[in-house]
C-alpha positions as CSV (number, residue, x, y, z in Angstrom):
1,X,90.3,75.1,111.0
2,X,89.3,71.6,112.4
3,X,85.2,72.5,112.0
4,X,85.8,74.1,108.0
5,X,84.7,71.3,106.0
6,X,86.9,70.0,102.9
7,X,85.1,69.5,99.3
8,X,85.7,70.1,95.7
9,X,83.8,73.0,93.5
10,X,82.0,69.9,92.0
11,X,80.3,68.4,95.1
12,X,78.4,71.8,95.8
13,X,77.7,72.9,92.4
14,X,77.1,72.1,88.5
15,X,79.4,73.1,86.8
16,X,78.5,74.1,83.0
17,X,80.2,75.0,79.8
18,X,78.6,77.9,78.2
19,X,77.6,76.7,74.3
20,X,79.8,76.3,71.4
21,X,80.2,78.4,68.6
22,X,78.0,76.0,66.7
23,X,75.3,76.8,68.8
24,X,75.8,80.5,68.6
25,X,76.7,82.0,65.5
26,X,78.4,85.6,65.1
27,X,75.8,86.5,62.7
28,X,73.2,86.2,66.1
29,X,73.8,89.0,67.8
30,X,71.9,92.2,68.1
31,X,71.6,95.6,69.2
32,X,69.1,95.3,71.8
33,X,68.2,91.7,73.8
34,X,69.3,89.4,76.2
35,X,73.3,89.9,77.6
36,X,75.0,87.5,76.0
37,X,78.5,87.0,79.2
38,X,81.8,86.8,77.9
39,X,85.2,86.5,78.9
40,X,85.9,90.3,77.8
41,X,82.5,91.3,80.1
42,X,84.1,89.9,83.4
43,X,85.5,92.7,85.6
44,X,87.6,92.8,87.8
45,X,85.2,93.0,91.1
46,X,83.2,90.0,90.1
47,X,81.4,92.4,88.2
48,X,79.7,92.2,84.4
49,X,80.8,95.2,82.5
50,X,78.1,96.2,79.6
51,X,80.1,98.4,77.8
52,X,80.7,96.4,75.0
53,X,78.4,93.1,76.0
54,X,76.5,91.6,73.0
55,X,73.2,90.6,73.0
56,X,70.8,87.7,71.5
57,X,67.4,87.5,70.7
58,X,64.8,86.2,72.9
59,X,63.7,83.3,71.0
60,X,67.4,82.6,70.7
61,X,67.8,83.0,74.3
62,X,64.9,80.3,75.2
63,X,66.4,78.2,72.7
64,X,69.7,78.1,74.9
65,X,67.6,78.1,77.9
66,X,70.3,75.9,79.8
67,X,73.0,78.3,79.5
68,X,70.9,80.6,80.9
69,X,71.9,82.3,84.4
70,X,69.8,83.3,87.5
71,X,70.8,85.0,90.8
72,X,73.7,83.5,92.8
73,X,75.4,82.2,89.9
74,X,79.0,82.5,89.1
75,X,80.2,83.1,86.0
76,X,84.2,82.3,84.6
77,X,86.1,83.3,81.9
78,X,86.8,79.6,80.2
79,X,90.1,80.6,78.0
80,X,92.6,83.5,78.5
81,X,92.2,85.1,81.8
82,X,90.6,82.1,83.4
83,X,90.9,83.8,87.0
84,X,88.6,85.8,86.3
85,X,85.1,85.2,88.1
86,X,81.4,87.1,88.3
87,X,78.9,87.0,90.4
88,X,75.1,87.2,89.0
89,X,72.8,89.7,91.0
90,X,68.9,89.7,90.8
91,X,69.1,92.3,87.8
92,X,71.0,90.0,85.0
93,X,68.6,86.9,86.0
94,X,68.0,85.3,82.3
95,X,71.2,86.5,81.1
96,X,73.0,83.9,78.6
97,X,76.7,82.3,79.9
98,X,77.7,83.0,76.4
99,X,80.3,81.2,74.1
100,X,83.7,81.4,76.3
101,X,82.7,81.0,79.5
102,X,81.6,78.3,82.5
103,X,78.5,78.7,84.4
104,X,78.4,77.6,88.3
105,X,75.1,77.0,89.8
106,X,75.0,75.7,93.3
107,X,72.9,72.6,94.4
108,X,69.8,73.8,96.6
109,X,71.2,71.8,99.6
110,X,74.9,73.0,99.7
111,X,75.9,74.9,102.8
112,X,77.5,77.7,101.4
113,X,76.4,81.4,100.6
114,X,77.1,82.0,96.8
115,X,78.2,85.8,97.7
116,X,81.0,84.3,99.6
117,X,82.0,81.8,96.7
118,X,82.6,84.6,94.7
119,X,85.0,86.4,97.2
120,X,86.6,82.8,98.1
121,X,87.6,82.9,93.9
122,X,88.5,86.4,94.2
123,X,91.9,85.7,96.1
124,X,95.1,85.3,94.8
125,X,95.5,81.4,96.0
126,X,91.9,80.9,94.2
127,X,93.4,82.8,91.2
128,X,96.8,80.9,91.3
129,X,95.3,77.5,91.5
130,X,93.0,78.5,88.0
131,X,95.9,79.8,86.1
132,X,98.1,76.9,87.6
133,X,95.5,74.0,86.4
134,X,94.4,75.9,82.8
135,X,95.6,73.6,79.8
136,X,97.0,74.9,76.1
137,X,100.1,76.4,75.1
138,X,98.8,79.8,73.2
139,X,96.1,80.2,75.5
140,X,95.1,78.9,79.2
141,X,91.6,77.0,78.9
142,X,89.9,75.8,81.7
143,X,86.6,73.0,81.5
144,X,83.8,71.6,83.8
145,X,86.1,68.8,84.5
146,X,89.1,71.3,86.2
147,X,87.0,73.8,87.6
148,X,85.3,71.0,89.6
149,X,87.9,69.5,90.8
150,X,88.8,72.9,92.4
151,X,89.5,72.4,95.8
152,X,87.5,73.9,98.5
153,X,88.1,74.8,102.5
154,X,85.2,76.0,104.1
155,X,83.9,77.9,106.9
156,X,80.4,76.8,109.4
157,X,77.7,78.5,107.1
158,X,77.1,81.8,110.0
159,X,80.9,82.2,109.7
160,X,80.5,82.2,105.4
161,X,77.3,84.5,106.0
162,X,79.5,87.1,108.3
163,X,82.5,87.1,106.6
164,X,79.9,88.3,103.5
165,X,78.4,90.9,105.7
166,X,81.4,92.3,106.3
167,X,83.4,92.1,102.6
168,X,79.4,93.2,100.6
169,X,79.7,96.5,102.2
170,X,82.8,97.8,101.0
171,X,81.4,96.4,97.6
172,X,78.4,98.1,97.7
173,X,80.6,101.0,98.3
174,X,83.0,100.9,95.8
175,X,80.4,100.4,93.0
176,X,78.2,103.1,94.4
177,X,81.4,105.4,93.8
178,X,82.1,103.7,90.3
179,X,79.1,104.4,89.4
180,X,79.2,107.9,90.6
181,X,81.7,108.7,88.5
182,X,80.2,107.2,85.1
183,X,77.2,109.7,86.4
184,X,79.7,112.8,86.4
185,X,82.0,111.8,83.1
186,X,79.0,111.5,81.2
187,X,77.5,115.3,82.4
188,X,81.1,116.2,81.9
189,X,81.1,115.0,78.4
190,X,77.3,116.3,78.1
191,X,77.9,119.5,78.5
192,X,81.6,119.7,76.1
193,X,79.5,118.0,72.8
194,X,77.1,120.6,74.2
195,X,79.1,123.6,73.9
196,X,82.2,122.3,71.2
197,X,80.4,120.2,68.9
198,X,76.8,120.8,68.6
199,X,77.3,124.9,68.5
200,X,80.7,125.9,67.7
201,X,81.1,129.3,67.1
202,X,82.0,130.3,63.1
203,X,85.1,132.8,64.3
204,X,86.6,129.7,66.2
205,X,89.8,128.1,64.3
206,X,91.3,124.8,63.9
207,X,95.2,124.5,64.7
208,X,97.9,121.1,64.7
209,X,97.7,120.0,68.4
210,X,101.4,120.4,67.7
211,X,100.6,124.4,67.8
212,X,99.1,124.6,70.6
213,X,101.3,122.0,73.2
214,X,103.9,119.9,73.2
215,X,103.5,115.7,72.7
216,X,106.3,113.3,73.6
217,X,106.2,109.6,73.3
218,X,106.9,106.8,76.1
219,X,109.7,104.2,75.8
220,X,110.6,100.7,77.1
221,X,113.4,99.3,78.6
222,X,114.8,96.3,76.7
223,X,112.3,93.8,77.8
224,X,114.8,90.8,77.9
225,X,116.9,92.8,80.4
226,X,114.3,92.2,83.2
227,X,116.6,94.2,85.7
228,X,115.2,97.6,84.5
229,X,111.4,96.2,85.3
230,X,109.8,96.2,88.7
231,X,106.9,95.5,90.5
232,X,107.6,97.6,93.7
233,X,105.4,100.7,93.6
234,X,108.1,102.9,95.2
235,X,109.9,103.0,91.8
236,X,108.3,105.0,88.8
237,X,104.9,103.8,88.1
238,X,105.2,103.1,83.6
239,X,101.4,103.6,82.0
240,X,100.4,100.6,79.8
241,X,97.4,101.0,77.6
242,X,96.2,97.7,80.0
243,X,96.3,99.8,82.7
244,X,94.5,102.9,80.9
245,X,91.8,100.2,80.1
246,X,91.3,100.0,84.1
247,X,92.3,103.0,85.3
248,X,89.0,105.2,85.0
249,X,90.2,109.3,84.3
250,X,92.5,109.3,87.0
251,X,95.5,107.1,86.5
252,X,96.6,106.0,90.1
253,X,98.4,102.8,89.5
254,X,99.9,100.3,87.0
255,X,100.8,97.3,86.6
256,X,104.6,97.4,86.1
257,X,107.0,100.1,87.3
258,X,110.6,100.8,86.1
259,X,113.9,101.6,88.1
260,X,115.2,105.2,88.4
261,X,118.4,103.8,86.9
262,X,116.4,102.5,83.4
263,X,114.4,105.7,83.2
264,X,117.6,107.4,83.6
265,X,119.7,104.8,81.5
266,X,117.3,104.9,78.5
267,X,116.4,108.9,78.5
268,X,112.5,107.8,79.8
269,X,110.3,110.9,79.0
270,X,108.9,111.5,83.0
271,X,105.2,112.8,82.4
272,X,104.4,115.4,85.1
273,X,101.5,115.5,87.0
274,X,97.8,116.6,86.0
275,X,99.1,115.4,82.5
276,X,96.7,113.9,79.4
277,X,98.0,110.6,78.1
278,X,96.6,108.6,75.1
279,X,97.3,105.2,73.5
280,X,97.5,105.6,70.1
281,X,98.9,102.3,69.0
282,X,96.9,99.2,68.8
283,X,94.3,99.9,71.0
284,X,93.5,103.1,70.0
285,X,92.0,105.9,71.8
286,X,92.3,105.4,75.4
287,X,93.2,108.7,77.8
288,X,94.1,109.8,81.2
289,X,95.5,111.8,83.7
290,X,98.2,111.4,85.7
291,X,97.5,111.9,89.4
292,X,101.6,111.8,89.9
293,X,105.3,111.7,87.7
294,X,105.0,108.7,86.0
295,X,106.0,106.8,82.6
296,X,104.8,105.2,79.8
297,X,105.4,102.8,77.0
298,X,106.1,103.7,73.2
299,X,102.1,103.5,72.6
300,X,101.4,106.2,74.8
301,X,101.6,110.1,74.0
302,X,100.8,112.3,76.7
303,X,100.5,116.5,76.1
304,X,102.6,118.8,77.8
305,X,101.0,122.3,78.3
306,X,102.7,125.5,78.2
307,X,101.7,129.2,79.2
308,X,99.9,129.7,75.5
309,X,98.2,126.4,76.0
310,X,94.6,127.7,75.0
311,X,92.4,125.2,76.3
312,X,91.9,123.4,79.9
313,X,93.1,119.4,80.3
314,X,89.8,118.7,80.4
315,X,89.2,120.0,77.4
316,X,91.5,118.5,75.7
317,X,91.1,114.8,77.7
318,X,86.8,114.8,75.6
319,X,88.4,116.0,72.7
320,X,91.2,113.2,72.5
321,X,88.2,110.7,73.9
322,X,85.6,111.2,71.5
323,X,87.9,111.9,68.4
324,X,87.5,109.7,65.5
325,X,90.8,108.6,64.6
326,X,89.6,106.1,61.6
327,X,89.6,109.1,60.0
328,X,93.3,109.5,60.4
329,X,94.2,106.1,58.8
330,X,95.0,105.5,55.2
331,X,94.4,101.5,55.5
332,X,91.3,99.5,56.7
333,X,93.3,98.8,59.8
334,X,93.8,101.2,62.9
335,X,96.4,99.5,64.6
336,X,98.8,99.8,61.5
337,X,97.6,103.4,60.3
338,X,97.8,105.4,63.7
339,X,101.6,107.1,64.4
340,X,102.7,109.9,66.1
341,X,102.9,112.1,63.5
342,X,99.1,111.7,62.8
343,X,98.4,112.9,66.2
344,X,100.8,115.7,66.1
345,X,98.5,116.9,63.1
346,X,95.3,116.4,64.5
347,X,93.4,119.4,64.5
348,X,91.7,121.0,67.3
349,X,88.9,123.8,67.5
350,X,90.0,126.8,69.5
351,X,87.1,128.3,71.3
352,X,86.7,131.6,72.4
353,X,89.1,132.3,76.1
354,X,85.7,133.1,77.7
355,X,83.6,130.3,76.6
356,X,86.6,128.0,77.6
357,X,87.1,129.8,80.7
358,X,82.9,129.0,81.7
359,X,83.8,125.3,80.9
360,X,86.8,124.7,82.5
361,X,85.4,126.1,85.9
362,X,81.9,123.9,85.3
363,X,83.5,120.9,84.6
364,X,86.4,121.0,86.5
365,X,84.4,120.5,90.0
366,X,83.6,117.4,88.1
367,X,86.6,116.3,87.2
368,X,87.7,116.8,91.5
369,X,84.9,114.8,92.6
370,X,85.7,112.1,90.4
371,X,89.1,112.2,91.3
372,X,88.6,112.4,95.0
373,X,85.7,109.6,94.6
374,X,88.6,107.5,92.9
375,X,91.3,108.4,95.8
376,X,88.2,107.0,97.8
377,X,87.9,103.7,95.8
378,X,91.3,103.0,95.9
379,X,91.0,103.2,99.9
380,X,88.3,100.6,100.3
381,X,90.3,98.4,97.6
382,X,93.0,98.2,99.9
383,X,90.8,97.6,102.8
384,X,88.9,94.8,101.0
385,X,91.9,93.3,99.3
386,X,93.6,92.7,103.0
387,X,90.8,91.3,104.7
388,X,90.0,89.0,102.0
389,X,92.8,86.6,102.4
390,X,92.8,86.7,106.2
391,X,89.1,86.2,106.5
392,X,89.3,83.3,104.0
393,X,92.2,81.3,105.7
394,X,90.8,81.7,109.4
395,X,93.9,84.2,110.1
396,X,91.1,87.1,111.2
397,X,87.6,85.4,112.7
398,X,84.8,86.9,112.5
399,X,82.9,87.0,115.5
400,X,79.4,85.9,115.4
C-alpha cells in the first residue's frame, strides 16, 4: 500500500538477548518470585503460559534489571521454535526475559501500536521469515542481529490501532473461554480427589484397568513412506502426544492426519468417539477425549468401554491425569520404564454404582460446557486466523 511505510524490527525497537547461563545459574530458581520467560512459557496466542514457569528471587531479579520486561513488550523464543512470540500485558510488568529468549521494547517515538506487532508476528509469513533466517544445524537460533533485521511493512498508525480493535476482541474472547474452562477442570477435579481419594469407602476394590475395559495401542505408518501422511483434515485426524499437549480435554484437531488407505493398509486401531486417550511413552501422562473417530501413534493408549464398564469417562480421564506413574517404573527414568503392559495393570478403585452415578451426572455438565466452550474457541480461532493475514497485507481495510 503506497502510504504503509517500509522499516526493519531494528529501527522501531531494541532488540535484546535475554542473559546467559552464566548470569543465571539452575541452582537460582525458586518456588515462589519473579517469572522467569522461557522458550517452553510462550503459547501459542502470544500468550505466557505459568504452568510450569520458573521463578527468581527479587534481589536476583534487580540484579538483572535490564532483562527485565514491562507492558507492550514482545517476548521470542531465541532457539527451537523461534516463531514463537508473546506479548507482555500490564500484569507480568517486572517479569525477567529469562535465559533463551529475546526481548523487544519499542522506542517511545515509533509509530506503531505494540498490540498490533504482536499479531503482525503472529502470521504465517512473519513465522516463515523467523524459521527461514534461524542459524544451527540441531537447533534453529535466532539473535538481536536477525531479529532486527526483520523486515517490516506497515500501516498509518489509526489503520494499526483499528486493525487491533478489531483482532483484541476475539482475543479477549478466546482467553475468557480458556480460562473458563481451567475454572471448570479444576472444580471437576475438586470434587473427584473429593469424593475418590480423600474418602474412599473401605468396601470399594481395586481391579487391573485391563478388568474393567479394553486398551489398544496406536500405530504409525512407515514414516519414510510420506504417501500414507497428510495434512488435509478431511482424512483421519492421528493424535500425537504434541497435540494432546495443546489440545485442552477435548481433542478437536491434530497436527498430521493419515489416508484411509494407510489406516486400512497398516491395521490402524480407529478410536471411537467420547473415547479416553493417554500418552504413556516419553512424555508421560497426558489424556483426552476424542470429540470424533480418530488415530493415534504407538505412544498413545486410549480405553474402550464396554457394557460392564463400571465407572464414567470422566472418571476414568482424573484418574489416568492425576495418577502417579513413577510408581510404575523400575528405573530412575520414566520414558524408558512406562509400557503397555504397565498400564494394563494399573489398578483402579471401584466405587460404589451410586456414588459413581452422583458423580458422573455432577461433573458431566462440566465436562459439556467445557466442550461446548472449546467448540466455541475453535470458532473465533478460525475467525481470527483468516482476518489476520488479510488485515496485515491490506487485502481487507479497515475502515476508519
Amino acid at each position: 500500500m503506497s502510504e504503509w511505510i517500509e522499516c526493519t524490527l531494528g529501527e522501531i525497537a531494541n532488540v535484546q538477548t535475554g542473559p546467559f547461563g552464566s548470569q543465571l545459574h539452575a541452582s537460582d530458581y525458586v518456588d515462589f518470585g519473579i517469572p522467569s520467560i522461557m522458550p517452553k512459557d510462550i503459547g501459542q496466542r502470544l500468550n505466557i503460559n505459568l504452568d510450569s514457569i520458573a521463578y527468581i528471587t527479587e534481589e536476583d531479579a534487580q540484579r538483572l534489571d535490564k532483562y527485565r520486561v514491562k507492558q507492550n513488550d514482545l517476548v521470542f523464543s531465541r532457539r527451537g521454535d523461534v516463531e514463537k512470540c508473546a506479548f507482555i500485558t500490564g500484569e507480568m510488568n517486572g517479569w525477567l526475559c529469562g535465559t533463551g529468549c529475546l526481548k523487544v521494547e519499542f522506542f517511545p517515538n515509533a509509530e506503531v501500536v505494540p498490540q498490533f506487532m504482536a499479531y503482525y508476528f503472529s502470521t504465517r509469513e512473519s513465522k516463515h521469515w523467523l524459521t527461514s533466517h534461524a542459524v544451527g544445524t540441531t537447533m534453529p537460533n535466532l539473535n538481536s542481529t536477525i531479529l532486527g533485521n526483520f523486515p517490516l511493512e506497515l500501516p498509518t498508525l489509526p489503520e494499526q490501532k483499528a486493525i487491533t480493535a478489531v483482532l483484541a476482541p476475539l482475543d479477549d474472547k478466546i482467553d475468557l473461554l480458556h480460562r473458563q474452562n481451567k475454572t471448570l477442570e479444576s472444580m471437576a477435579q475438586t470434587l473427584f480427589r473429593h469424593w475418590f481419594m480423600d474418602e474412599t469407602a473401605v468396601d470399594w476394590e481395586e481391579k487391573p484397568l485391563q478388568d474393567v475395559l479394553k486398551i489398544a495401542i496406536g500405530r504409525t505408518p512407515p514414516r519414510k513412506e510420506s504417501q500414507w501422511f497428510s495434512t488435509i483434515p478431511s482424512d483421519m485426524k492421528w493424535v500425537s502426544i504434541k497435540d494432546l499437549g495443546s489440545s485442552g480435554v477435548f481433542i478437536f484437531d491434530t497436527s498430521e492426519y493419515l489416508t484411509m488407505e494407510a489406516v486400512q493398509k497398516f491395521n490402524i486401531p480407529v478410536i471411537p468417539e467420547n473415547t479416553v486417550v493417554l500418552s504413556f511413552k516419553m512424555t508421560v501422562g497426558r489424556v483426552g477425549i476424542t470429540t470424533e473417530p480418530m488415530t493415534s501413534n504407538e505412544a498413545i493408549a486410549h480405553f474402550k468401554f464396554n457394557e460392564n464398564t463400571p465407572f464414567a469417562k470422566e472418571y476414568l480421564y482424573f484418574f489416568l491425569k492425576l495418577f502417579r506413574y513413577e510408581e510404575l517404573g523400575s528405573t530412575s527414568s520414566i520414558v524408558t520404564a512406562i509400557n503397555s503392559q504397565m498400564i494394563k495393570e494399573m489398578k483402579i478403585l471401584i466405587p460404589d454404582a451410586t456414588t459413581m452415578t452422583q458423580f458422573a451426572e455432577t461433573v458431566s455438565v462440566l465436562f459439556d460446557k467445557i466442550k461446548k466452550n472449546q467448540s466455541q474457541i475453535r470458532t473465533l480461532e478460525k475467525l481470527r486466523d483468516t482476518l489476520l493475514p488479510k488485515l496485515m497485507s491490506g487485502e481487507v481495510r479497515v475502515r476508519l
